[in-house]
Every structure is written in C-alpha cells, then in structure tokens.
N, C-alpha and C positions, 0 to 999 in steps of 0.2 A: 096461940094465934099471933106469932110475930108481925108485925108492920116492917115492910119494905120499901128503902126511896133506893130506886133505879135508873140509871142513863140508859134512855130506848137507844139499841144501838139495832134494831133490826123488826121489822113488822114485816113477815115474809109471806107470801102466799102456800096455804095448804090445802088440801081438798077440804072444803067445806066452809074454812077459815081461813086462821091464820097462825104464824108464829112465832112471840114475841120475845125479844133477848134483851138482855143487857148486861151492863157492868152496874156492881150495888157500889153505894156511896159511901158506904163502911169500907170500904176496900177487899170483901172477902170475896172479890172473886164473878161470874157470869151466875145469873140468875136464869132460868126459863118458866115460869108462869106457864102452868097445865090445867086440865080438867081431870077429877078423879075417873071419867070415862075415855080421858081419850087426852091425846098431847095438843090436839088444833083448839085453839082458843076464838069465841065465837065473838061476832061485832058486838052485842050487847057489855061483853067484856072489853075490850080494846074499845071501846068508845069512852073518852075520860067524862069527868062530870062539866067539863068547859060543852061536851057537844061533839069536839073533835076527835076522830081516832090516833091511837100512839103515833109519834113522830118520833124521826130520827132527833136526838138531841132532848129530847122532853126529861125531865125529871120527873118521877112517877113513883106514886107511896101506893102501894098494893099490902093487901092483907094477907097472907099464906096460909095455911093450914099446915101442912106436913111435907117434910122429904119424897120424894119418890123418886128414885134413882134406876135409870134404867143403864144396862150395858152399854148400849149409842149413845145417852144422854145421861151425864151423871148430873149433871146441873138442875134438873126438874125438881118444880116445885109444883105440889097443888095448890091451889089460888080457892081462899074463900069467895063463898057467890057476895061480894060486895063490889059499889063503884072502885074503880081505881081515880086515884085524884093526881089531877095536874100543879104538882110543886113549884115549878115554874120549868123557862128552857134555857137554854145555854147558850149564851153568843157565841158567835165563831171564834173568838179569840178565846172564849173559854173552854169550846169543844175543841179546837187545836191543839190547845196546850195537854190537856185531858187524854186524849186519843191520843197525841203522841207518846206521851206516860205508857200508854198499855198496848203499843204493838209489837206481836210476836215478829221475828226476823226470821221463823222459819213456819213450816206447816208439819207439824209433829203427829200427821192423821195416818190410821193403819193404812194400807195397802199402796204407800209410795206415791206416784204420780198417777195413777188409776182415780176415775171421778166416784168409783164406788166401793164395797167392804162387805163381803159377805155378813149376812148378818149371824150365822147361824158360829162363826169365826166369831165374834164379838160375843156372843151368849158366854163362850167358852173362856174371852180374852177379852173383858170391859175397858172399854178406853177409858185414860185418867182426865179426857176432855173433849168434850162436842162443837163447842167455837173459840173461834179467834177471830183476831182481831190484826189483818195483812197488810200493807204495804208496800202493792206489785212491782217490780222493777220494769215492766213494759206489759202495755194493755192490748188488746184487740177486742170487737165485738163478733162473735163467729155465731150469722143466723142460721140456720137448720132445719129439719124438720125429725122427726122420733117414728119409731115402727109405726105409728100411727096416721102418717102422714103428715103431722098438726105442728105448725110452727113452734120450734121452739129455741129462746135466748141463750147465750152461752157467754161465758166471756172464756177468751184465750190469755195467761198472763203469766208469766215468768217471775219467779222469786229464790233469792236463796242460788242460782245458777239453773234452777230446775224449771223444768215449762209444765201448765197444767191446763185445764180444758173443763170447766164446768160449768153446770145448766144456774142460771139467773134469777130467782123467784122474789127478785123484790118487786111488786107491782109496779111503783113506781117508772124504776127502772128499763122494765119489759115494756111500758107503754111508749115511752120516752123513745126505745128503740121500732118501734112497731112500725117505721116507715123505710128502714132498714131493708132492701132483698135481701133475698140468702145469698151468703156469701161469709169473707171475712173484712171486717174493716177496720180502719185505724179508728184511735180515740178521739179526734177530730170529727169524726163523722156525725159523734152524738152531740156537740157542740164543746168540747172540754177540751179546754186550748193546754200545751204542753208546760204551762205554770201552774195549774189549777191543781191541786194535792187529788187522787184518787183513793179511798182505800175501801178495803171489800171485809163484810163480816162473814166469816167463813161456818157453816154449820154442818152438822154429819145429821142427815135426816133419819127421818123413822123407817123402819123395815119397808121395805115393798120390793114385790114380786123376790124376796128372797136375798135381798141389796138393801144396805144402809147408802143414800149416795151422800156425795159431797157436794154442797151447794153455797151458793154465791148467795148469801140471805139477805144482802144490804148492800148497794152499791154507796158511796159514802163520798157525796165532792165538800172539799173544801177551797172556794173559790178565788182566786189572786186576789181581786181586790174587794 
C-alpha cells in the first residue's frame, strides 16, 4: 500500500465523476488515481480532508493499492478507499518554476493531429503515455455543438508548427467559457491578456463509442502579475 504525494495537475470532468492527474514528487513520472471498477474517480474521493475538492497546484498524499495499466492509460493507479490529504499548495512562483521543469515541446499521441485513436489500434499498440503536460504556441476558444446538438468546448492551439482541435473537460474552464456563442474566439475573449502563461494538460481518454479521444483535461493560467 504505497503512499503518494502528487501535484494535481488536472481534475477533469467524466461521466459520473471525474479525472484526476498529476506529476508525483519523487520525480517518477504522471500518476492517475482510479477505482478498481472503473477509471472516474468519485467526489467522496477527490474531496481532500480540508473539505475542498483537488485543485490545480494542491500537493496530495494518496494511498495506492496496485498498478493497473491499461493500453490508453499506462499511468493508472488504483487508489485505496481512504481520504486523500491536503500537503499543502504551490505558489505561483513555485508552480512556475515546477511546470516549466516538465513541459513536453511536442505531443507524441498516436494518430497525428486527429482529436481521437481508435481504441481497438491501441489494444494492439499501447501508448508509452496518456498525458502531458503543453505549452501552445497560439490559442483559440472554438465553441460547438456534438451529434447531439449539446454545447461543447474545444480549444484550437498550435504547437510544435502543428495545429490541433480538441474538446475541454476541465469544469472550470468550460464554465468560465459558457458565455462564449459558438463560434471561434481569441484568448482575450476569456479574459487572459497576451502575457498571462497558458498551458494545457493533455490526456488520451477511456474508450467510447470505439475512440480513445484527446482531451484538454486542464486548462492551466499562470497570471503576469
């Protein structure tokens, strides 16, 4: 039953739950905290013992129980049923410094600049990694709507020379936007003035409808002053 302290780098929305990520403080690497039923992690878990749920920047000692490595997610862990505790959180000068330390310069996810990955291609061909951790070269907000009809957030962002397109599931973030029409809009629009640091945590979700997709799990400001 090892003990884990973690930097919440991402509390994303999942059907039912949610999804929690991080970087551990040992240095070995992204963490993902799961349920031996299932990858979405429920409020009673993600609510630390202060009261509040994970936050971006929190330092977080969770309990593990065992590996569970799946094809999309090699990072999973299952999480014993105990509280997770609040270590303390990170100044911005410490998550600065921190985060710039561990961002990738490119996005090394199967299927190129596609927001999705067969999954049944991944059974066959397991990724060596489910998230990162980006640094867009230019942003957009691009609102929509899905076969469904039903609003949904996107960002448009450029990295690396390549342009990419994917859907937004950090609550936060999608509320923040919610006043947003559909359309595409500059970074401006959400109030994040062109000094402000942007960076996004990037995740390869669970299967659905027969697609691993690629998601925006954390949008991440680091504010000028």
């Amino acid at each position: 039953m090892p003990e884990v302290e973690f930097i919440c780098l991402a509390n994303s929305r999942r059907k039912g739950g949610r999804c929690v990520a991080g970087l551990r403080t040992d240095g070995n690497g992204w963490v993902r905290p799961v349920n031996s039923i299932g990858g979405t992690i429920w409020s009673q878990q993600y609510t630390l013992d202060d009261g509040r749920e994970a936050a971006i920047f929190d330092v977080i000692r969770v309990s593990l129980k065992e590996q569970c490595p799946q094809p999309y997610q090699p990072e999973n862990w299952i999480v014993e049923n105990e509280p997770w505790r609040l270590v303390r959180r990170l100044t911005l000068s410490e998550a600065s410094a921190f985060l710039s330390s561990n961002i990738s310069t490119s996005l090394n996810f199967p299927g190129d600049q596609f927001d999705r990955v067969y999954a049944a291609a991944l059974a066959q061909n397991p990724v060596a990694a489910s998230l990162a951790l980006i640094e867009p070269d230019s942003i957009q907000w691009h609102i929509t709507t899905n076969i469904k009809s039903r609003r949904q957030t996107r960002a448009r962002f450029e990295l690396d020379g390549l342009a990419y397109d994917f859907g937004i599931t950090d609550p936060q973030w999608e509320h923040r936007l919610e006043a947003l029409p559909l359309g595409v809009h500059n970074r401006i629009d959400a109030g994040v003035s062109q000094e402000d640091r942007l960076l996004f945590a990037i995740s390869l979700g669970e299967p659905f409808g027969g697609y691993c997709y690629k998601l925006v799990a954390a949008v991440i400001m680091l504010p000028s002053t």
